[in-house]
C-alpha positions as CSV (number, residue, x, y, z in Angstrom):
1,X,-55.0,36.6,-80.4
2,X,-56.4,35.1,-77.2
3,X,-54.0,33.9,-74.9
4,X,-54.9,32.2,-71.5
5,X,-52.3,32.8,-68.4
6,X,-50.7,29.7,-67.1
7,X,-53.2,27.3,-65.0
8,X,-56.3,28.3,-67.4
9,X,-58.3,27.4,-70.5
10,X,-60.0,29.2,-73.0
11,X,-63.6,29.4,-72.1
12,X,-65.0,30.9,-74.8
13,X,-65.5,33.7,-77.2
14,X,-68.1,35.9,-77.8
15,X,-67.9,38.3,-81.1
16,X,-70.9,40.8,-81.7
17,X,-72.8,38.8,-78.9
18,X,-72.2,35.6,-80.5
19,X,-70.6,33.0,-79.3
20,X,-67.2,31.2,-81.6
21,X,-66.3,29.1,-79.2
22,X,-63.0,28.2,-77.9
23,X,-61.1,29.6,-80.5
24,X,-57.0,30.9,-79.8
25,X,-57.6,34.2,-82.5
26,X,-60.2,35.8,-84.3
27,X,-59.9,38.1,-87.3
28,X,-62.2,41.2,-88.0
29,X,-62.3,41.8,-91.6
30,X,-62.8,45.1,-93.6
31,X,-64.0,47.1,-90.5
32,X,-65.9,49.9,-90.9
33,X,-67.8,50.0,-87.7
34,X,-67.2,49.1,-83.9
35,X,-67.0,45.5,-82.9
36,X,-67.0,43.8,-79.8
37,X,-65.2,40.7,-78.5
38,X,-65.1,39.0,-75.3
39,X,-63.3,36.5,-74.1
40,X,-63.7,34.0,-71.1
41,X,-61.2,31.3,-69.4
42,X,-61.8,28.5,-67.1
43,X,-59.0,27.2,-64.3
44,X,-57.2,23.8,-65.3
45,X,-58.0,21.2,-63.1
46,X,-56.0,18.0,-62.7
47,X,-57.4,13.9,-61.6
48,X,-55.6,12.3,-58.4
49,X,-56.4,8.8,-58.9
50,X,-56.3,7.4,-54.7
51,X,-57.0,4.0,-53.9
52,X,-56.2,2.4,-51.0
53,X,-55.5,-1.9,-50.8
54,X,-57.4,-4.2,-48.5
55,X,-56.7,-3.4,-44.9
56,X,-56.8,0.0,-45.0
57,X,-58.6,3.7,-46.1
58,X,-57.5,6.5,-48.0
59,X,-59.3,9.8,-47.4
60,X,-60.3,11.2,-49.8
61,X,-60.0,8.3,-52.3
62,X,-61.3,7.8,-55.9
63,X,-60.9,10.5,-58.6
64,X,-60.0,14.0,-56.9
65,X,-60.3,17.0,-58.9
66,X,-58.2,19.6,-58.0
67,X,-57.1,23.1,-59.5
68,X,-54.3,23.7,-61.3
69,X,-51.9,24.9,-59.0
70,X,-53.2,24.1,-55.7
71,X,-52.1,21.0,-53.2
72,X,-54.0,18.5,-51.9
73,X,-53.6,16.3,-48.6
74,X,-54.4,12.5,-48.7
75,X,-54.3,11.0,-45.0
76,X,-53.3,7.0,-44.9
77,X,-55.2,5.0,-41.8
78,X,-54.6,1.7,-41.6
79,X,-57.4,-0.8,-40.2
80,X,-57.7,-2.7,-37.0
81,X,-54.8,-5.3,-37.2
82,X,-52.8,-4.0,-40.3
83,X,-49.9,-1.7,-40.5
84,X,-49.5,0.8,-43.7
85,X,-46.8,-1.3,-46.3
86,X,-45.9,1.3,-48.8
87,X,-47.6,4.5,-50.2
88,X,-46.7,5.0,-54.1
89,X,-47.1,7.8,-55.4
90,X,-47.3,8.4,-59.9
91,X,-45.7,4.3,-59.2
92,X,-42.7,5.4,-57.1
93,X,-42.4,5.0,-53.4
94,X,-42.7,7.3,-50.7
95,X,-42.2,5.2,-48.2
96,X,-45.2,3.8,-45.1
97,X,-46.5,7.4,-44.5
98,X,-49.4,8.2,-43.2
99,X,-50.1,11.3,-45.2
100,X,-48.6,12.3,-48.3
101,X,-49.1,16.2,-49.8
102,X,-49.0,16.6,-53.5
103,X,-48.2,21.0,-53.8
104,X,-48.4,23.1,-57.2
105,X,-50.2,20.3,-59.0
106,X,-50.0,20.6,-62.9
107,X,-50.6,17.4,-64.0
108,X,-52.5,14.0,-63.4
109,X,-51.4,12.0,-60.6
110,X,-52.2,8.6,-58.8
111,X,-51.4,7.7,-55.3
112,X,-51.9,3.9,-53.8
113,X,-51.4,2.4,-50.2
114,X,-51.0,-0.7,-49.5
115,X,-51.6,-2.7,-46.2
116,X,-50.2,-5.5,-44.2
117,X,-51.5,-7.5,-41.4
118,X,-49.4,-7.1,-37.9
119,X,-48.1,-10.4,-37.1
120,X,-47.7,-11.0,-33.0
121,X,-44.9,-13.8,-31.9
122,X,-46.2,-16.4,-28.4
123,X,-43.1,-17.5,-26.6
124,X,-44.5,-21.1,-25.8
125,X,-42.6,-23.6,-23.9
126,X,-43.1,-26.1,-21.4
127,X,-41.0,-27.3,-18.2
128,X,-39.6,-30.8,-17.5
129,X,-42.8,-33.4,-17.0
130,X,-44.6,-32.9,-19.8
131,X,-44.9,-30.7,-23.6
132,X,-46.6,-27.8,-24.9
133,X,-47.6,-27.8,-28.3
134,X,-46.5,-26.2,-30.9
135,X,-43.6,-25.2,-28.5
136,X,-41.4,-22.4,-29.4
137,X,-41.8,-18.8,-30.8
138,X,-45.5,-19.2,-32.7
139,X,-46.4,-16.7,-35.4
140,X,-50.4,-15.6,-34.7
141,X,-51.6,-13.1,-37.3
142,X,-53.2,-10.4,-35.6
143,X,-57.1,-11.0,-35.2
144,X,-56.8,-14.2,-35.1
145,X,-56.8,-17.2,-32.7
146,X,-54.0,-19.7,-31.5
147,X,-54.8,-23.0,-29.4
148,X,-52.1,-24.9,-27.0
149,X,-52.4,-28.1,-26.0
150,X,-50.6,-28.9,-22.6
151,X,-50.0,-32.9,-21.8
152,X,-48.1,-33.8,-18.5
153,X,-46.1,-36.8,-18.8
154,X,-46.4,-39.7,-17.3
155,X,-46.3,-39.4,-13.5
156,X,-47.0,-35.7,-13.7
157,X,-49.9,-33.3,-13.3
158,X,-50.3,-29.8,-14.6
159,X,-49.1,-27.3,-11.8
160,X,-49.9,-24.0,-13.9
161,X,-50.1,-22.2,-16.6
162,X,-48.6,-19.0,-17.1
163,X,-49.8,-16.5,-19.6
164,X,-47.9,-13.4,-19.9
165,X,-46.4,-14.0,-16.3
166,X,-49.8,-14.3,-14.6
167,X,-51.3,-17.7,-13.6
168,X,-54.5,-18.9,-15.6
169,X,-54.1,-21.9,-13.2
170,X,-53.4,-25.8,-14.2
């Protein structure tokens, strides 16, 4: 009987210098003479399926073999502009980490990020004599560009512009 010890596969069997293959027993019949058998066994190794969403990288990513047994780290980087949404790991969440250890690994697994893009807020608002537009709290995606059109009212001029607290003048 051949028996592999947990984490490993039958390799193969060899009987009088001939291979049998994979096989779990072997049976010598009538013997009247010495026989040899040797068997071999190979380590188990598992797929982590890693894929990361637009906005971001998963390292390493694809199809990650890995030994039955053993743990494997995945690290999470978000891009320019994005923040990391949700890791899920075998479909379940584990939360916006930005690395995720899977330990004593006996079977396939998957793990997926997701990304989403930071969004900034302008404060705009004008004083009496004239309108900024759009006025109020503005959502800009990050990366991206945001015009404001300033128009003095009648009888009025521009006096300055403030941007962040700091003149960019009128």
């Amino acid at each position: 009987t051949i028996t592999p010890a947990d984490c490993y596969d039958i390799a193969g069997v060899v009987v009088e210098g001939l291979p049998v293959g994979p096989v779990t027993s072997y049976e010598f019949t009538t013997v009247t003479a010495n026989h040899t058998i040797a068997a071999s066994f190979v380590v188990k190794t598992y797929t982590i399926a890693a894929s990361a969403g637009v906005g971001g990288t998963i390292d390493p990513t694809g199809d990650v073999v890995v030994n039955c047994s053993t743990s494997k780290t995945f690290t999470i980087t978000p891009g320019a502009c994005y923040d990391i949404a949700d890791v899920l790991v075998n479909g379940s969440s584990v939360g916006a980490v930005a690395s995720y250890e899977f330990t004593n690994v006996t079977a396939d697994q998957t793990i997926a990020a997701s990304f989403v893009v930071k969004i900034y807020t302008i404060a705009a608002s004008a004083g009496a004599g004239g309108t900024i537009d759009p006025t109020g709290d503005v959502v800009v995606n990050c990366g991206t560009s945001k015009t404001f059109t300033i128009t003095p009212g009648a009888c009025y001029d521009i006096a300055d512009v403030l941007v962040n607290g700091g003149s960019v003048g009128a």
